[in-house]
Structure formats: C-alpha cells, structure tokens
N, C-alpha and C positions, 0 to 999 in steps of 0.2 A: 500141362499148363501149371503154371508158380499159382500156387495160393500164400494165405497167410496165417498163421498162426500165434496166438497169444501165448506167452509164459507169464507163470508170476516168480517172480526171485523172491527169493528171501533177504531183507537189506540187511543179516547180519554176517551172514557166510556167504552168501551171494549163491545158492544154490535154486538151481531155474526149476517149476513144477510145472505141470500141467494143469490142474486145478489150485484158484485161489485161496481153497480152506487148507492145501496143505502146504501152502506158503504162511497161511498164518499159524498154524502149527507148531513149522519147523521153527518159526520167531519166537515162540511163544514157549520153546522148550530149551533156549540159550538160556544159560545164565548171566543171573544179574554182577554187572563188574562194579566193582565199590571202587572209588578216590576218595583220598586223604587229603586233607588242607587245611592252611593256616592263614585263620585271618584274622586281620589287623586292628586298628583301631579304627583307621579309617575306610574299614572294607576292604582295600584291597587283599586278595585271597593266593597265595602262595601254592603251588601242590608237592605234595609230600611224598617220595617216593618210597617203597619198601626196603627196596633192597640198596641203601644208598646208607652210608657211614651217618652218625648223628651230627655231626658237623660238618660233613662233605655237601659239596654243591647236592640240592635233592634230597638232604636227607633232614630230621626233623628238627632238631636246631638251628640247624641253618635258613629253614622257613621260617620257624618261628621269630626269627632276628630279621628273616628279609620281609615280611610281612607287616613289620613298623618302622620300615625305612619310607624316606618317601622318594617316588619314580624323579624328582625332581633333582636335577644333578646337585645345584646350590642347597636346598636346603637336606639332601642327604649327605652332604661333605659336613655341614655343621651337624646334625644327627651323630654321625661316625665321632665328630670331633668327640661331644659330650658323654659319650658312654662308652 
C-alpha cells in the first residue's frame, strides 16, 4: 500500500533530507554571496559585476554613470546632453 513521506530540501542547493535539522544545517553551512552596487542620488541602485570591464556594460563605471541617469527616456536624453 502507497504511503507518504515528508523531505525537507534545502532552498539553496535543493538537496532533499529526511530530518528537518539537517535541512537546516546543510542551509546554514552555504556561504554567504555578497553583491556590489551603485546607487544614485535618487536611489535608484545599479549592480556591479566582477568580472565585467570598467566601462563595459556591468562593469563599475558604467553603474556608476547609469545610476544618475534617470529611467525616464526624456529627461535621460537631456541628462546625456549635459554631461
């Protein structure tokens, strides 16, 4: 006869256990991933990639200048004009 049985995954690796303590565990021995980002005047927040050229899309110059631009098509065309 089907029974049923409970796992608990782990939500970083997705690895299934049988017992809940060693689901918290295996979470709990990931390491922590850090992001980089660049934000603006007005809050809006850019992310910064590592491995990405200083000026290339992604990389940290280029957040830093898209980070005070604004999302707004019109007043980023004047933006661009003036600097």
């Amino acid at each position: 006869m089907a029974h049923i049985e409970v796992c608990y995954r782990c939500p970083l690796c997705r690895k299934a256990y049988g017992k809940q303590s060693d689901a918290i565990t295996c979470r709990n021995s990931h390491p922590i991933e850090t992001e980089t980002w660049a934000v603006g005047k007005g809050g809006k927040g850019v992310r910064i990639f590592e491995h990405c050229a200083l000026d290339g899309l992604g990389g940290l110059r280029w957040a830093l200048r898209e980070a005070d631009l604004s999302d707004d098509i019109k007043i980023r065309a004047e933006q661009l004009e003036e600097g």
